[in-house]
C-alpha positions as a printed NumPy array, in Angstrom:
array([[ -2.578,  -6.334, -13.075],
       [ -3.808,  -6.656,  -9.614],
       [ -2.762,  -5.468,  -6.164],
       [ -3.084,  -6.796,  -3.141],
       [ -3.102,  -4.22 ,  -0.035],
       [ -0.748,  -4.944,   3.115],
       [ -1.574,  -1.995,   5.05 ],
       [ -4.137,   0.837,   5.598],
       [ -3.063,   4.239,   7.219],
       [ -5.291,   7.311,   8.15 ],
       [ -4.245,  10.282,   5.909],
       [ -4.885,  12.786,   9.112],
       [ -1.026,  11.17 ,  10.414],
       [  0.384,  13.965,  12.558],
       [  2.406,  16.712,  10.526],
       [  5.813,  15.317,   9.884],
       [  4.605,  11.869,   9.797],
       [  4.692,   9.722,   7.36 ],
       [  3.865,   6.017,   8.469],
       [  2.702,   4.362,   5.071],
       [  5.612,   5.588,   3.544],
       [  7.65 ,   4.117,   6.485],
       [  6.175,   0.938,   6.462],
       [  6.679,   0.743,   2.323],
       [  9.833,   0.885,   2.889],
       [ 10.303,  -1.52 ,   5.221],
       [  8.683,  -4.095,   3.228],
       [ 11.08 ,  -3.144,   0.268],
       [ 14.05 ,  -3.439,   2.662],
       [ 12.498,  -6.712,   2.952],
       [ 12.854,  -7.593,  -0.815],
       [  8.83 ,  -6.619,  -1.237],
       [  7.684,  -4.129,  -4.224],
       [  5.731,  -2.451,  -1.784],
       [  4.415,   1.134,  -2.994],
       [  2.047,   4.282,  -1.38 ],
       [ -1.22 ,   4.776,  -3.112],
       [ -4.215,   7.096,  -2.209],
       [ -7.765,   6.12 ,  -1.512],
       [ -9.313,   9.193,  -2.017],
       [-13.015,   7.29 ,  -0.897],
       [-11.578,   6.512,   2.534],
       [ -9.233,   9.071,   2.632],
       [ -6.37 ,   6.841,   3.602],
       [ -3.281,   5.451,   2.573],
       [ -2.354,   2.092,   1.064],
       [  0.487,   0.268,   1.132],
       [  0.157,  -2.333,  -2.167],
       [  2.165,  -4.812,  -3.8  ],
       [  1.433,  -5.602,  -7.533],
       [  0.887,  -8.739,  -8.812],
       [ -0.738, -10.944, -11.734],
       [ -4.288, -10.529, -12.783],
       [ -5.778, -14.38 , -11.197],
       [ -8.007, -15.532, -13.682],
       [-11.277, -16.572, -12.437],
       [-12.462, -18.823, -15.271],
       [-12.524, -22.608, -14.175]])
């Protein structure tokens, strides 16, 4: 499996704030499997969808 990101948030969001969540759930309002992941290397949220693995063979 693969995931393409939507969205990048800063994780310093002002206490009480919670804008990747927000916008994940927006997107599965929309119908979209949206979910909140950490990227602990650029300290920042990510709002993914899953998808298929492409294959890259010809």
């Amino acid at each position: 499996m693969s995931a393409k990101v939507l969205e990048r948030f800063p994780a310093g969001a002002p206490r009480g704030s919670w804008p990747a969540e927000e916008y994940a759930a927006a997107r599965r309002a929309e119908g979209e499997p949206a979910t909140v992941v950490m990227d602990l290397r650029s300290d920042a949220f990510l709002v993914v969808v899953e998808g298929p693995e492409e294959d890259a063979r010809p």
